[in-house]
C-alpha positions as CSV (number, residue, x, y, z in Angstrom):
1,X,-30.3,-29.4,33.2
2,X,-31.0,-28.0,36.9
3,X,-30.5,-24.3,35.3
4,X,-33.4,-25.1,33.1
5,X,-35.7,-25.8,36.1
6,X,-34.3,-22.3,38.1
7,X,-36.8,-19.5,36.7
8,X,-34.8,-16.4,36.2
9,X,-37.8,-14.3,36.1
10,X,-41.3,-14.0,38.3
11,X,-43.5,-12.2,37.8
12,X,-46.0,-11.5,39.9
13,X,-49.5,-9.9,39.9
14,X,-48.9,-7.5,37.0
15,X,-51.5,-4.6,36.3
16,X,-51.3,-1.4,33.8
17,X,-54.9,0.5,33.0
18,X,-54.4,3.1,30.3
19,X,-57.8,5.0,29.8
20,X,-60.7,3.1,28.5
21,X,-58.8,-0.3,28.7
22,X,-57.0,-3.0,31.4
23,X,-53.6,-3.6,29.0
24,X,-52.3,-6.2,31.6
25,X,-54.3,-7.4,34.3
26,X,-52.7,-9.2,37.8
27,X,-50.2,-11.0,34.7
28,X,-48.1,-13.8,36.2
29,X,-45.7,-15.8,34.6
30,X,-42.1,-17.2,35.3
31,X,-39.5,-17.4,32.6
32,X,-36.7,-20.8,33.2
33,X,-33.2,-19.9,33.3
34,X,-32.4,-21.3,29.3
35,X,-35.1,-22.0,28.0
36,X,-36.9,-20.0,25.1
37,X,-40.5,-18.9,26.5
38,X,-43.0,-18.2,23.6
39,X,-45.9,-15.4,24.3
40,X,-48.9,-15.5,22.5
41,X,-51.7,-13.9,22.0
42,X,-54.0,-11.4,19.6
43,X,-53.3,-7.8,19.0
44,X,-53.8,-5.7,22.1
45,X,-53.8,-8.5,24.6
46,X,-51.4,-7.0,26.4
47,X,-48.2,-8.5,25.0
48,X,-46.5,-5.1,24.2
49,X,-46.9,-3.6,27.4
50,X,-45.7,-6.7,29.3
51,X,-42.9,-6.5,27.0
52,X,-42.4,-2.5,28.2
53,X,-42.8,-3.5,31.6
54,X,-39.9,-5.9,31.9
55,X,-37.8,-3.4,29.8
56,X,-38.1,-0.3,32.1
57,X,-39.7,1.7,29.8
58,X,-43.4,1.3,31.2
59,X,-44.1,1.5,35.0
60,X,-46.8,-1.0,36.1
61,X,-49.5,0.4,38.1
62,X,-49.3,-2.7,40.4
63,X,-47.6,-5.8,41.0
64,X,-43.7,-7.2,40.8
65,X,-40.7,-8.2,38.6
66,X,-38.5,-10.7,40.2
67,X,-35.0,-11.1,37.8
68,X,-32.4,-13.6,38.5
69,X,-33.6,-13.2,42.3
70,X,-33.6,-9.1,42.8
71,X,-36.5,-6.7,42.4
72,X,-36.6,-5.5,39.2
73,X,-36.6,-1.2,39.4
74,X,-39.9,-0.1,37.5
75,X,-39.4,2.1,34.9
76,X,-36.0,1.9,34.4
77,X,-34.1,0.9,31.6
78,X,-31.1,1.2,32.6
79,X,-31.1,-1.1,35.5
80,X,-33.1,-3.5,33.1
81,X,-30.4,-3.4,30.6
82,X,-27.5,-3.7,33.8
83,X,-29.5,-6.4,35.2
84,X,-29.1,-8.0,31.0
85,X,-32.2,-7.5,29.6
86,X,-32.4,-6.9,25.7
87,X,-35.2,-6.1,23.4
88,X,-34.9,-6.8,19.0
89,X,-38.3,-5.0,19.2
90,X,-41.2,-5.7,16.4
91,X,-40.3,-2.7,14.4
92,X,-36.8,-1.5,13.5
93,X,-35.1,0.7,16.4
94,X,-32.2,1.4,14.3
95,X,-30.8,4.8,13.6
96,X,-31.4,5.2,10.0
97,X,-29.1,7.9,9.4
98,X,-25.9,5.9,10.8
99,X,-24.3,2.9,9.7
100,X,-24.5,-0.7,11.3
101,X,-21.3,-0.1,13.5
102,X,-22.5,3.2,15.1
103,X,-25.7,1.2,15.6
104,X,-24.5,-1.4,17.2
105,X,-22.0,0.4,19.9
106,X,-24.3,3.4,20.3
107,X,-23.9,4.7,23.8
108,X,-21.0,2.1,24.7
109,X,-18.4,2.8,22.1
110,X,-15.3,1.3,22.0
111,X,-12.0,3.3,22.1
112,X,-8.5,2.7,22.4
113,X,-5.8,3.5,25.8
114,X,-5.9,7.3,24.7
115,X,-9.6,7.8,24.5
116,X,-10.1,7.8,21.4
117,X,-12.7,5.9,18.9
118,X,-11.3,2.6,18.2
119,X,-12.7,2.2,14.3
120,X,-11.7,-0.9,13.6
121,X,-12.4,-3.1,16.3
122,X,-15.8,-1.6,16.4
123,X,-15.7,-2.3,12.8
124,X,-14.1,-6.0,13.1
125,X,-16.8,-7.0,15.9
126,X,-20.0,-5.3,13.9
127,X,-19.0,-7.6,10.7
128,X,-18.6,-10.7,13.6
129,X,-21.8,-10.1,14.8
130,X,-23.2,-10.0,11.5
131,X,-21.7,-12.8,10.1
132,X,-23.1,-15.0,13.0
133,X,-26.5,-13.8,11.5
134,X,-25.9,-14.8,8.4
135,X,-25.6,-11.4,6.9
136,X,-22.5,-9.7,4.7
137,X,-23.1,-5.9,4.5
138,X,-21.2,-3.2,3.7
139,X,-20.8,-2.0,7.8
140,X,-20.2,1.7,7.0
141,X,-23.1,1.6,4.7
142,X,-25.6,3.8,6.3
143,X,-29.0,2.3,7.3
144,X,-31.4,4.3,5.3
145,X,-29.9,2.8,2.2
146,X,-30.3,-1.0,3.3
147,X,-33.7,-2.6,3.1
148,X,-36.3,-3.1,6.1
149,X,-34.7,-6.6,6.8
150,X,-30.9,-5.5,6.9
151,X,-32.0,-2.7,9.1
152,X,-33.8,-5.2,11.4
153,X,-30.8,-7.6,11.2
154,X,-28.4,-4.8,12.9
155,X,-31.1,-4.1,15.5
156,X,-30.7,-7.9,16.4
157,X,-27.1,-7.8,16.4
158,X,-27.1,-4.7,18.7
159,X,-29.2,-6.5,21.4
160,X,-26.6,-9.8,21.0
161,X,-23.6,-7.5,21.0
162,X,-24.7,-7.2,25.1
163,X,-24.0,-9.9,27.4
164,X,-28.0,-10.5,28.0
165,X,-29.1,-12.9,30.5
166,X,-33.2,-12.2,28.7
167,X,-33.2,-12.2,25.2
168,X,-37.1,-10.3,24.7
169,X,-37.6,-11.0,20.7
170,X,-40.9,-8.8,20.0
171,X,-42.1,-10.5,15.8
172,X,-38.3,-11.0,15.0
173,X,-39.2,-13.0,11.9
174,X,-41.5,-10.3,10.4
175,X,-39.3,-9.0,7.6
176,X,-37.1,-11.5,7.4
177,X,-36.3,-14.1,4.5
178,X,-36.5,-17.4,4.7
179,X,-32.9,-18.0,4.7
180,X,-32.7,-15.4,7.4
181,X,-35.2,-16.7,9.4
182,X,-33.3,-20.4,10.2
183,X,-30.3,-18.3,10.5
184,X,-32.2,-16.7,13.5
185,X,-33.2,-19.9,14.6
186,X,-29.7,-21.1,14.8
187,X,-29.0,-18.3,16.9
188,X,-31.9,-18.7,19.2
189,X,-30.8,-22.2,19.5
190,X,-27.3,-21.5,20.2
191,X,-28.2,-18.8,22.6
192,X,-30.5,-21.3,24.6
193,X,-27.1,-23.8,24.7
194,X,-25.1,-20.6,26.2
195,X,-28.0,-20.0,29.0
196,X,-29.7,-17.2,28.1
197,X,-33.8,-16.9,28.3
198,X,-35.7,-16.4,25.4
199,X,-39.2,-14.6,25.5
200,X,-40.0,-15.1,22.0
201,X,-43.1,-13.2,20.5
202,X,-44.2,-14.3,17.4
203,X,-48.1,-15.0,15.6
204,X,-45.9,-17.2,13.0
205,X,-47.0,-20.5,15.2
206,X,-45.0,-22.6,13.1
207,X,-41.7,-20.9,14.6
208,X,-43.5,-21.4,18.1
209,X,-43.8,-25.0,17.9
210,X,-40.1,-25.5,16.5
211,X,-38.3,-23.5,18.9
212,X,-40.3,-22.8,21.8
213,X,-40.2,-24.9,25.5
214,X,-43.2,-23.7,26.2
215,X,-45.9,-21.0,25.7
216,X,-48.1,-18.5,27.9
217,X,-51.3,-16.7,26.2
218,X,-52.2,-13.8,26.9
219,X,-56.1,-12.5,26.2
220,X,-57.2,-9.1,26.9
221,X,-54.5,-8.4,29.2
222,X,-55.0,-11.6,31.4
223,X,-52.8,-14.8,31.9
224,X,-55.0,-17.4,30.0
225,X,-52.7,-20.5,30.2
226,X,-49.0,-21.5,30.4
227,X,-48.5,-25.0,28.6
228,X,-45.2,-27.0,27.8
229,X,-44.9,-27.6,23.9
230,X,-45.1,-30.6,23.7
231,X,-48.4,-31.1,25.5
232,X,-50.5,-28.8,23.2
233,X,-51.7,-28.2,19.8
234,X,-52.1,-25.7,17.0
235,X,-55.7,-25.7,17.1
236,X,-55.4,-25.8,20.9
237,X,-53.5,-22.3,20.9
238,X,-55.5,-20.6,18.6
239,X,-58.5,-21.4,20.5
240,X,-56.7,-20.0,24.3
241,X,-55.9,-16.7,22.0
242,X,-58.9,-15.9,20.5
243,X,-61.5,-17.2,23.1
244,X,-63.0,-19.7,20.9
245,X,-62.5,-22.1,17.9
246,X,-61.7,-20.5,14.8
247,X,-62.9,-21.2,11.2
248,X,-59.7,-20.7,8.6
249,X,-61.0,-19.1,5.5
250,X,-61.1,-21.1,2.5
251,X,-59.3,-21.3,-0.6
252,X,-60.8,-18.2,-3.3
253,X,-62.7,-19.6,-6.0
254,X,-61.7,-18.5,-8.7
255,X,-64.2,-15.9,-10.5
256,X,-64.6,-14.5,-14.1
257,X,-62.6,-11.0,-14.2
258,X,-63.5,-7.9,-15.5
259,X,-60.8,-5.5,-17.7
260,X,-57.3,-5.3,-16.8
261,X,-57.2,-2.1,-14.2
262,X,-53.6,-2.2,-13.8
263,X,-50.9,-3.0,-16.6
264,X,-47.0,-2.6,-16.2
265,X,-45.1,-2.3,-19.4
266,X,-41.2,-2.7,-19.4
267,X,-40.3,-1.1,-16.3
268,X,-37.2,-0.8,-15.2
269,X,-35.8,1.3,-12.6
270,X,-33.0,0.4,-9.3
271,X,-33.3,-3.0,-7.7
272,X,-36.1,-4.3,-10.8
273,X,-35.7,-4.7,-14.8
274,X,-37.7,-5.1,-17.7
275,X,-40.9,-5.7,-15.9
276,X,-44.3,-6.8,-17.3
277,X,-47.4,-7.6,-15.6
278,X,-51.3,-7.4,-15.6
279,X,-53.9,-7.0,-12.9
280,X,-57.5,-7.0,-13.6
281,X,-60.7,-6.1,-12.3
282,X,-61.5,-8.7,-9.1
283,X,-58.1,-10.7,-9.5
284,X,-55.6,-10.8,-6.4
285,X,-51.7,-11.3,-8.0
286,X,-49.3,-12.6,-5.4
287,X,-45.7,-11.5,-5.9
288,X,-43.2,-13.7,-4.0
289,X,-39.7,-13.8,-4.0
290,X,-36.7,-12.9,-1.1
291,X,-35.9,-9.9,0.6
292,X,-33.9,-8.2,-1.8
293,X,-35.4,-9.2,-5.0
294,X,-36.7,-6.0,-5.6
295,X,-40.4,-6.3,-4.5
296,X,-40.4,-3.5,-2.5
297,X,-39.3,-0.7,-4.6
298,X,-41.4,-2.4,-7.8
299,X,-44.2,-1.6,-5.7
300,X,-43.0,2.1,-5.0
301,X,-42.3,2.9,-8.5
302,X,-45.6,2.1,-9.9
303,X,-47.2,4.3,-7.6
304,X,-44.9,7.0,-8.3
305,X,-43.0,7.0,-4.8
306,X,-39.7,6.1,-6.6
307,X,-38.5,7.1,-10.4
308,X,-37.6,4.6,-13.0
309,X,-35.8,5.2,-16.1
310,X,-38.1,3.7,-18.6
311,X,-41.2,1.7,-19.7
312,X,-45.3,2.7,-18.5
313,X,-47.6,2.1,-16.1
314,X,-51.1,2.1,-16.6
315,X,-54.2,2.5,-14.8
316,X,-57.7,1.5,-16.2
317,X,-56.1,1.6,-20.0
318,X,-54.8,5.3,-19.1
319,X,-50.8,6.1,-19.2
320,X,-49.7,7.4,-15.5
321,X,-47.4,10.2,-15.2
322,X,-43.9,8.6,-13.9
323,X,-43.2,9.9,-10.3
324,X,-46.9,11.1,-9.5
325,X,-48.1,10.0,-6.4
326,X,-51.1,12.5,-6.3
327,X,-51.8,11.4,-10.2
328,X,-51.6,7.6,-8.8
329,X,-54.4,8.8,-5.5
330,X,-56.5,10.2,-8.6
331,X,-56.7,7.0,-10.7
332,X,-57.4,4.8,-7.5
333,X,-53.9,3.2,-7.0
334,X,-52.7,3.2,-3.2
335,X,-50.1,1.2,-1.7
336,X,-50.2,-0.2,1.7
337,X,-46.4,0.2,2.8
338,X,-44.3,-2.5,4.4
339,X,-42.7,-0.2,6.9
340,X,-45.8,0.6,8.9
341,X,-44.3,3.2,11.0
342,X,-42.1,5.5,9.1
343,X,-44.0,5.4,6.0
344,X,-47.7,4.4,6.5
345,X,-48.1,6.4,9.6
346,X,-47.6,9.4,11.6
347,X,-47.8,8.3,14.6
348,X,-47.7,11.5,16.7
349,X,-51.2,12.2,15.0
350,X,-54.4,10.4,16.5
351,X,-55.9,7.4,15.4
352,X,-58.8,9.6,14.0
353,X,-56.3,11.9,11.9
354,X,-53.9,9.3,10.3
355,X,-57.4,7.3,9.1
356,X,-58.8,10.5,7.3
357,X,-55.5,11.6,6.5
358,X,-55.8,10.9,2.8
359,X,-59.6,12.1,2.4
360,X,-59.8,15.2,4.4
361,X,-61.0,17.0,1.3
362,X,-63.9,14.9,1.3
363,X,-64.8,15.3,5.2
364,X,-64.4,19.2,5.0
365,X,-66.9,22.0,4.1
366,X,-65.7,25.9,4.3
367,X,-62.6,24.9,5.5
368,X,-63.7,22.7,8.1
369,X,-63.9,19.3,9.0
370,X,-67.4,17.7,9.2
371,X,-67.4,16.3,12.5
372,X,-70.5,13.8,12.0
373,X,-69.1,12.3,8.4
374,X,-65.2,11.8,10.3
375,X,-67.0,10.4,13.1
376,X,-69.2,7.8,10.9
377,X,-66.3,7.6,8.6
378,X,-63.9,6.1,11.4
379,X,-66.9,3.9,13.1
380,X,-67.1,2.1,9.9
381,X,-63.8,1.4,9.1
382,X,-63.0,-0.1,12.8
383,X,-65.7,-1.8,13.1
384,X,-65.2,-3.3,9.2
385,X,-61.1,-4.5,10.3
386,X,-61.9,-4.9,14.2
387,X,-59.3,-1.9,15.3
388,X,-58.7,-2.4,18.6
389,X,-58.1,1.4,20.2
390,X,-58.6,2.5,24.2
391,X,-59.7,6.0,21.9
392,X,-60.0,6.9,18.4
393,X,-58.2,10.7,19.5
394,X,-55.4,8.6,21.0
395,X,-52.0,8.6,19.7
396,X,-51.4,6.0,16.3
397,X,-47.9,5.2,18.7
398,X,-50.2,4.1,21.3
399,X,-51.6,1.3,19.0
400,X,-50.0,-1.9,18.9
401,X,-48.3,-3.5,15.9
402,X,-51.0,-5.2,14.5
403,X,-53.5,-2.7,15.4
404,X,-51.1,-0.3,13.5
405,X,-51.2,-2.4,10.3
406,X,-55.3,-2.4,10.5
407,X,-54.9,1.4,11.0
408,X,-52.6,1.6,7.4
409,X,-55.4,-0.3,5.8
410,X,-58.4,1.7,6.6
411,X,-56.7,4.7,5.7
412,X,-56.2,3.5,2.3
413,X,-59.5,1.8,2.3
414,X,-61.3,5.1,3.0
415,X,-59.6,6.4,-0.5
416,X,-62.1,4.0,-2.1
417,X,-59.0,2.3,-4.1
418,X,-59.8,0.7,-7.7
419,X,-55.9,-0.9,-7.5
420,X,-54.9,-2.1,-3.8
421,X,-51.4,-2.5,-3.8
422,X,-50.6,-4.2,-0.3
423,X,-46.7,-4.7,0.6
424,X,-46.6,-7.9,3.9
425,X,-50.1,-6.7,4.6
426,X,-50.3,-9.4,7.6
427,X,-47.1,-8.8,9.0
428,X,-46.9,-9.0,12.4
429,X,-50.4,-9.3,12.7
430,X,-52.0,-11.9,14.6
431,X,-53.8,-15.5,13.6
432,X,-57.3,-14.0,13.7
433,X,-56.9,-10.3,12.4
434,X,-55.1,-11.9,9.5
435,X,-58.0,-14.4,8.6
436,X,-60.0,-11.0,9.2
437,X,-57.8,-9.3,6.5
438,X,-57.7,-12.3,4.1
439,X,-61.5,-12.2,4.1
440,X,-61.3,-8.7,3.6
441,X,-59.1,-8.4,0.4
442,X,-61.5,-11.1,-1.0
443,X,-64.8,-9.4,-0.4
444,X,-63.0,-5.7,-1.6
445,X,-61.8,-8.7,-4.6
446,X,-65.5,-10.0,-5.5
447,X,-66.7,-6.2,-5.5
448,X,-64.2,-5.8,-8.2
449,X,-60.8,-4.4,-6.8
450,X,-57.8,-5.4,-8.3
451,X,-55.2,-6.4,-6.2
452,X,-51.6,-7.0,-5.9
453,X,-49.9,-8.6,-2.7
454,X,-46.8,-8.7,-2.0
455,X,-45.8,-10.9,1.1
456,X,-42.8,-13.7,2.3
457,X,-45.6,-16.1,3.3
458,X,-45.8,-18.6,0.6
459,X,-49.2,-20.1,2.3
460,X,-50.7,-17.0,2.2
461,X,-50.3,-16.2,-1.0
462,X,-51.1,-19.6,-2.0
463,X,-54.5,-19.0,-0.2
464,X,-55.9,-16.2,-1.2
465,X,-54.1,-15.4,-4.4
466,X,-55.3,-16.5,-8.2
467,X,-51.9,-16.3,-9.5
468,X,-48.2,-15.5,-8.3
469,X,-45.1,-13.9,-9.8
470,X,-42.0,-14.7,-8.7
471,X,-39.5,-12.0,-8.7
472,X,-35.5,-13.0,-8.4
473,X,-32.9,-10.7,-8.9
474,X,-34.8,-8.0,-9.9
475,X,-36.7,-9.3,-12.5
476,X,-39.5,-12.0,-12.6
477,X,-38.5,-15.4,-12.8
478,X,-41.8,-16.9,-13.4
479,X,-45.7,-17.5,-12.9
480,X,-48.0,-20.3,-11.0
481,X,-51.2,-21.0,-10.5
482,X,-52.0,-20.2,-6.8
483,X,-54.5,-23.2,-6.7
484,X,-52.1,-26.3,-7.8
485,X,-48.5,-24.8,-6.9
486,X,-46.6,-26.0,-4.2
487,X,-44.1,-24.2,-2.4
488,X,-41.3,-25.7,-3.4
489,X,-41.8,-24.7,-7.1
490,X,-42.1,-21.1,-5.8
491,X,-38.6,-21.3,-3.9
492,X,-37.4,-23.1,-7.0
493,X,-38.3,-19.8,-8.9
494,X,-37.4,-17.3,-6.1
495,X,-34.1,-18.7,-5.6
496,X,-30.8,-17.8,-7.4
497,X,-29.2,-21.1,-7.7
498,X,-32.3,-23.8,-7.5
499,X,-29.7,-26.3,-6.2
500,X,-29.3,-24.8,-2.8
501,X,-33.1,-27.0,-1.8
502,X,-31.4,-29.8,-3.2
503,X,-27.8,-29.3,-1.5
């Protein structure tokens, strides 16, 4: 119990300015020897670049990192990761071309007394470590084959293959399952027995409040408040990350729709069979079900980014050419990605570029772009999601997570979409962007978009939803009525063997 009360980091007076904006701002905080320190606070408060700060890989303009009693070197991360700092950052860090063992021992590879690759204890401690998580994969399988949350599941068992004294979990819940998820926990827990800190970012609070000793906001990249758990509230820590109280949007009323705008006819391509489903004018359909049900790459094939092998999709009564993505932009049917970085971005290109990507024809006259209509193109958009940017000709890489996710939507949004497919569209985005997002997709709803949302939060679909499918094993298991089910009937349908809530 004394370890708990020894703080293994300090830090002290912390300041980065990039241009146009203060990201941290004299930060202080200390971090207990085992305990599991949650840090909260909206997009672009300044989490991230703490985050990069105690990592090496951003050197603070001002200020100090004390670690287990040493001066922490800025901007190295080598000497963090000596000293036994780890990241599981936000979004995937895996190598997609390799498979979960090269991942894992990248850059300290195990090999045998002649100096050779040993295979198979590499192989033997890659399946270890994923076991503990919960997770049976094929190890040699490589990671561009495995969905978002396997891929994210090896970049956690990389950072625990390390004999960390920080564990620095940046969103590690954000693709996960369920089922994954309390397997996490567990490990957090058990990690926490062991001695090892735990700075634990997250904007699900419900994780906070279960796991978490205690919490430190963060608000336009100043220290707002550092509270033990037990001693605040919900509502409490909304209002220190936002500034104020915050009104939670209410349940959609239900409203008379107009035609069906999108229809899916007997589709069945990999991970997803004999499909059916409607979507009509001004009605948002929720599809739940786990990671791996085949959500995901429904959602690519109807808008033409995968192939299936038979059945139609339609778009305002008119057939869709299979594998079109260009005839799917034509009718009006965009998909917001789940994998916000490698396939709704590019994130070299400026925050300007990537949101007028997908209408530069539109913006452009002779061959050039229309400087004025960009300009009061982009204005709009931010200023409709609340994108938080130090520049609009800054780098999309320079955004943060959630700022990234708003940046995916208004791209799509500038299309002028008549189907809105969105795939986790809150993920990893904080408590009051996503009530700005939910109150979004209902005012794009009551103008007459049709929508269809895919996400793993069961109260947010439940919300802002008028009906949800339930997809298991590739096919759908079942439909509710947003307004009267409860989430235990949608587990009931997601799950393969209902027994498992019983057992």
């Amino acid at each position: 119990m004394e370890s708990r009360l020894t703080n293994l980091v300090t830090i002290i007076g912390l300041s980065k300015h990039y241009t146009g904006v203060h990201a941290l701002n004299d930060v202080s905080m200390e971090i207990a020897a085992g305990e599991v320190h949650a840090l909260c606070g909206e997009n672009g408060a300044g989490k991230s670049t703490l985050i990069k700060c105690l990592s090496g890989v951003t050197v603070p303009d001002c200020g100090a990192i004390q670690f287990a009693g040493s001066r922490l070197r800025p901007g190295d991360v080598a000497a963090s990761e000596q000293a036994g700092i780890a990241v599981i950052h936000q979004e995937s860090t895996a190598f997609p071309d390799l498979n979960a063992v090269d991942n894992i021992f990248v850059g300290r590879e195990i090999k045998n007394r002649f100096g050779f690759l040993n295979h198979k204890r590499m192989r033997e401690e890659a399946k270890q470590l994923m076991s503990t998580l919960g997770e049976d994969i094929d190890v040699w399988r490589p990671l561009s084959e495995l969905p978002l949350a396997n891929r994210q599941m090896v970049s956690m068992a990389r950072a625990l293959s390390r004999q960390c004294r920080l564990l620095i979990m940046d969103e590690p819940t954000a693709s996960l399952s369920s089922r994954e998820t309390e397997m996490l926990m567990l490990t957090v827990r058990r990690l926490r027995n062991q001695g090892v800190s735990i700075l634990y970012v997250s904007h699900r609070l419900g994780e906070i409040f279960e796991m978490a000793d205690r919490v430190t906001v963060l608000r336009d990249g100043r220290h707002v408040e550092t509270c033990a758990i037990p001693e605040i509230t919900e509502p409490q820590l909304i209002s220190m990350m936002v500034g104020r109280d915050t009104k939670s949007i209410p349940r959609r009323r239900t409203l008379d729709f107009g035609a069906t705008q999108l229809e899916v006819i007997e589709l069945n391509g990999d991970g997803f069979a004999d499909i059916s489903l409607a979507v009509r004018s001004g009605e948002i359909v929720g599809l739940a079900g786990l990671v791996g049900a085949g959500r995901s790459e429904l959602a690519r094939a109807i808008v033409g980014l995968d192939r299936y092998w038979s059945g139609e999709v339609r778009v305002g009564g008119q057939r869709l050419p299979a594998h079109s993505v260009h005839a799917s932009l034509k009718r009006g049917l965009v998909l917001v990605p789940e994998d916000r970085q490698h396939e709704g971005l590019v994130l070299p290109m400026t925050v300007t570029e990537n949101m007028t990507l997908a209408v530069l024809p539109r913006l452009t006259r002779l061959g050039l772009v229309d400087r004025n209509k960009e300009r009061q193109l982009v204005d709009d958009l931010a200023n409709r999601l609340n994108l938080k940017a130090a520049s609009m000709h800054g780098s999309a890489e320079s955004l943060s997570g959630g700022n990234q996710q708003k940046l995916v939507l208004s791209k799509w949004l500038a299309t002028a979409p008549s189907v809105f497919i969105l795939d986790e569209p809150t993920r990893g985005v904080d408590v009051n962007a996503k009530s700005q997002v939910h109150q979004l997709i209902g005012d794009l709803a009551a103008q007459g978009l049709a929508t269809f949302i895919i996400s793993s939060e069961l109260p947010e679909l439940m919300t802002i939803c008028d009906r949800i499918l339930v997809m298991r094993e590739g096919r759908i298991s079942g439909e509710v009525n947003a307004e009267t089910a409860t989430q235990e009937q949608i587990l009931q349908l997601a799950l393969p063997d209902s027994s498992i809530l019983n057992a």
